[in-house]
N, C-alpha and C positions, 0 to 999 in steps of 0.2 A: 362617308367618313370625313371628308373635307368638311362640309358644310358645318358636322359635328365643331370642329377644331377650331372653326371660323365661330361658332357661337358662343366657345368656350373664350376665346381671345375676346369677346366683345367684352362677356361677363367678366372679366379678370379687369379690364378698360375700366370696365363701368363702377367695379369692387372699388379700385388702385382712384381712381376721379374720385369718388364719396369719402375715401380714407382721408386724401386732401383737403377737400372741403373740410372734413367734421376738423381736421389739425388746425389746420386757418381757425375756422371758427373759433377752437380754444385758445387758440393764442392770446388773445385779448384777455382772457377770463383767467388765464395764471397770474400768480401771482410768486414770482420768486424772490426768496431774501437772502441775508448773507448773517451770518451768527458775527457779534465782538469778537471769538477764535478765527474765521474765516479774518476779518478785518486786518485782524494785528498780524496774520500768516504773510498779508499782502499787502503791501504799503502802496502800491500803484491805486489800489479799488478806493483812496484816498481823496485823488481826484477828479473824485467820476462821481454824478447823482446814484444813488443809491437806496434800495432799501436794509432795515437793519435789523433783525429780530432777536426778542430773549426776553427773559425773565425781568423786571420791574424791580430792584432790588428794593430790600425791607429798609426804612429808615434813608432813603434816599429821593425822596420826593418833596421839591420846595417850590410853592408858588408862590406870586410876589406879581401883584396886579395882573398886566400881559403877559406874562412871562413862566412857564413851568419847568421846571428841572430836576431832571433825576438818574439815576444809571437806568443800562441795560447789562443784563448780565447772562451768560449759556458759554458752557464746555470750559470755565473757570477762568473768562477773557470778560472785562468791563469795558462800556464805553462810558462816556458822559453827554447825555443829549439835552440839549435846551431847544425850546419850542415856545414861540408867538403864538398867545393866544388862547384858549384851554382845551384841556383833552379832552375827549369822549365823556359822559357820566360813565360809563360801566371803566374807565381806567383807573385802577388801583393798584398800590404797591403787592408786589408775590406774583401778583397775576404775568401771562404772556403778553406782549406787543410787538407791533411792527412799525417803525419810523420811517418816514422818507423825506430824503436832502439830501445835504453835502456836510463834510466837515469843514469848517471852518481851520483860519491860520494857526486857532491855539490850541487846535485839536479838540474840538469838542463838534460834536454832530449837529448842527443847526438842521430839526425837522420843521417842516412848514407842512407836513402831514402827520398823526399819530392813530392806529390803528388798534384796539385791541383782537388781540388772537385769541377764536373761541377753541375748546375742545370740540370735536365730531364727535359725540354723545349725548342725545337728549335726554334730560331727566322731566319731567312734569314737575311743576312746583307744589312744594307741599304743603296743603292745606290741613288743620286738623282737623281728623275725621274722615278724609278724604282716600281715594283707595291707592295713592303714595305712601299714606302717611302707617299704612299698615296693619291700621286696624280694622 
């Protein structure tokens, strides 16, 4: 009965160790943001580096040599982000993104990273003819 109880503690050791590990591991491979609502709730998270996510508003996107600028916008809170240098090709206004930096004194978000956010859905691209395309 002992010896039982003693292999049951090993195994629970050895569970509780792998659980650790695989957490560690992930930690690197998150990735957590903060919404322009989360932002403007909390004026401290101002100055502190940061990531920022949300919607790419329509009609708010202006480049101008090094230089790109445009809102973020989710849960009915804007920021204004200006970013050195150019986005992503797949970054378009509508679509999701995620920014990383700091704000700046006049309140605009200086990223020096800009991320687009994909959906978790793969669709196959449609070719005509092809057996997406439904016929």
């Amino acid at each position: 009965m002992t010896r039982r109880i003693g292999r049951i503690a090993v195994g629970l050791v050895g569970l509780a160790a792998g659980a650790l590990l695989a957490a560690a591991a992930m930690q690197g491979t998150l990735t957590y943001y903060r919404t322009p609502a989360e932002v403007s709730r909390d004026p401290e998270v101002r100055q502190e580096r940061l990531r920022v996510g949300g919607q790419v508003v329509p009609g708010s996107l202006r480049r101008a040599s090094e230089r790109t600028e445009f809102r973020l916008a989710e849960d009915g809170h804007e920021i204004a982000v200006r970013q050195r240098g150019v986005p992503p090709e797949t970054f378009r206004e509508g679509e999701a993104a995620v920014v990383e930096g700091r704000f700046s004194a006049d309140g605009v978000f200086d990223a020096d990273q800009v991320v687009v956010r994909h959906g978790n859905e793969y669709r196959p691209p449609t070719t005509p003819g092809g057996p997406a395309d439904g016929r």
